[in-house]
Structures are given as C-alpha cells and as structure tokens.
N, C-alpha and C positions, 0 to 999 in steps of 0.2 A: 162805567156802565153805558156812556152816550157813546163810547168808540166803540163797544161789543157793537151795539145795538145800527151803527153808522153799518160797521164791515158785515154784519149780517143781513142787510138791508143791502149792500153793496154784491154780497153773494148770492142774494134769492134775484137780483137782475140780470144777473150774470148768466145763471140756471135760468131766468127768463128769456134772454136771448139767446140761447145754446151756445154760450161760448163755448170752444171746443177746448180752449184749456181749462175749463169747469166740466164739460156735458160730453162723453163721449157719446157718440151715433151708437146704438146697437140696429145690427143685421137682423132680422128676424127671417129662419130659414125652415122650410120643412123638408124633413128628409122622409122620402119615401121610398124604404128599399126593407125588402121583406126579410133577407137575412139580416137578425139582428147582431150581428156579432159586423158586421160590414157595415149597419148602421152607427154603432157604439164607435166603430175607429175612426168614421168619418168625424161624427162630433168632437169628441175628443183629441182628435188629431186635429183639427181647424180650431175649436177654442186653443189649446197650446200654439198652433203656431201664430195666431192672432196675438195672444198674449206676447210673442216676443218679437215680431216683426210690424207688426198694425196697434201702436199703442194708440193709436186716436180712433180706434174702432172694433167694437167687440162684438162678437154672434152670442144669438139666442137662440135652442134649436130646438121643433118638435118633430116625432120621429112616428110614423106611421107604419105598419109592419106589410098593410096591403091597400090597395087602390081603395077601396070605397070608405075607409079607415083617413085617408088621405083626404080624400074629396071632405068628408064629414070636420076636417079639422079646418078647411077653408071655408067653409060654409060660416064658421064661427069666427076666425081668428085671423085678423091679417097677418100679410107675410111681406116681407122683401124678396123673398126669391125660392126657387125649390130646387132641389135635386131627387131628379123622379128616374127608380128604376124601369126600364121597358119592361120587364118582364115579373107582376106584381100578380098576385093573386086574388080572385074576385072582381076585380077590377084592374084592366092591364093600365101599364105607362101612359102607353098611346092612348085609349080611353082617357082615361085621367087628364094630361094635356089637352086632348080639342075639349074637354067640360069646362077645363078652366079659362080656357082659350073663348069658350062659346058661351052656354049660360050662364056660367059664376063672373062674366066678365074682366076676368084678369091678363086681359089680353098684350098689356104691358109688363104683367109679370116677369120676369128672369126665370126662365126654367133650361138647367141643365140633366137631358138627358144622359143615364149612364147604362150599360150593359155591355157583357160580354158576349151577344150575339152576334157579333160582326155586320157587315152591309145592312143585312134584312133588319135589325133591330134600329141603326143609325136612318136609316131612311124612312122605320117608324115613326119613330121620335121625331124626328124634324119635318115630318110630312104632317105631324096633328101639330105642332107648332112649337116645337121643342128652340130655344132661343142658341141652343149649342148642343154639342154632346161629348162626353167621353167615354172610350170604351176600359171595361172590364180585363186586366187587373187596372187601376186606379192610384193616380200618384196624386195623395195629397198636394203636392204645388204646383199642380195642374187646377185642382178644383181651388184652391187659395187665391190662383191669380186670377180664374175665370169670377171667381166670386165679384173679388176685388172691382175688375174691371165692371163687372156688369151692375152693380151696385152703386158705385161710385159714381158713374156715366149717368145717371139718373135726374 
C-alpha cells in the first residue's frame, strides 16, 4: 500500500510540473470558417495528423460557423490560436481579426487567415492583423506546420 500510495504521489508531481512525458500540451484552436463541411476536415484532419506525427501535443478545437458566433466564443474561452475565414458571414474575417487584435486584446494571438479570394482577401487579412495566411484550396500540412510553428514559438 506505501508503494501505490509513494508512485501516486510521485505522479500527481509529475502532472504538477507538466512533465511532458506525463502532460501533453493541448492547442486550444478556434476555427472560423462558415462552411461547415471545410470546417469538420480541417479538424479532423489536424486532430488525425497530430495523432500521428505530434505525440507530445494534441489540439482542441471550436468551430464557429460566422464572425460574431466567433467573436462571442472569445469573449468566453481562451484560445491558442485561430484559423479565421476572410470571407464569414455577419461578421467578416477581417472584422473579426482587428476586434481580436483591438478590444478582446489578443493581440499575441496566432491568427491564420484563409480564403480563396486571392490578393484582395490576403491583403485583408493581414492588413487587420492576421499573423499569416493561406489561400483556398487548403493543404492540411501547410496549416499543421504553420500551426506547429506558431504555437510552439510561444
């Protein structure tokens, strides 16, 4: 009973310091992109390749269909980082970005703009404060590494 009681005492310190071979990090991400069917691939596709290339680090993701839907889930919930559509309904991208950027103060936030608007959309996005961007269509290990990187740099 004193060895259970030694190594369970030995693993809530462990879990106290975030050892990371005890504690994985989770990403906490919000995805803001109004078709949900490009929202669902994005998640599911970055949980799966996390699972098999990033075992010391797993996402968490919530998914917002439109801008003010977005905004309302930051008001509540922190994040690690976002992937914001330009082009979002009720509230656009670029909206969304300079609020976070401006009064929600997450002006350290990681936000990766996406669309497939070409120049006009990428120059939105990065012009309210977008931290990168990728255009529409969208290669998961593009947003994997940007993830990675932008997270991790932290």
């Amino acid at each position: 009973l004193d060895s259970a009681a030694a190594r369970l005492a030995t693993m809530v310190e462990r879990i106290r310091a975030r050892d990371r071979r005890v504690v994985v990090p989770v990403v906490r991400v919000l995805i803001a992109e109004d078709n949900a069917h490009v929202s669902e691939l994005v998640k599911n596709g970055l949980t799966a390749a996390a699972r098999r290339e990033m075992r010391g680090l797993a996402f968490c993701f919530d998914i917002a269909l439109d801008g003010a839907a977005a905004l309302e889930l930051l008001k509540c919930k922190p994040f690690d980082a976002a992937i914001v559509d330009v082009y979002l309904p009720v509230l656009d991208g670029a909206g969304l970005i300079r609020q976070m950027r401006g009064p929600l103060g997450l002006a350290h936030m990681p936000v990766i703009g996406l669309s497939g608007g070409g120049e006009a959309a990428r120059n939105a996005a990065l012009r309210a404060g977008a931290t990168d961007f990728l255009d529409k269509p969208i290669q998961l290990r593009r947003i994997l590494d940007m993830l990675r990187r932008l997270t991790t740099s932290q």
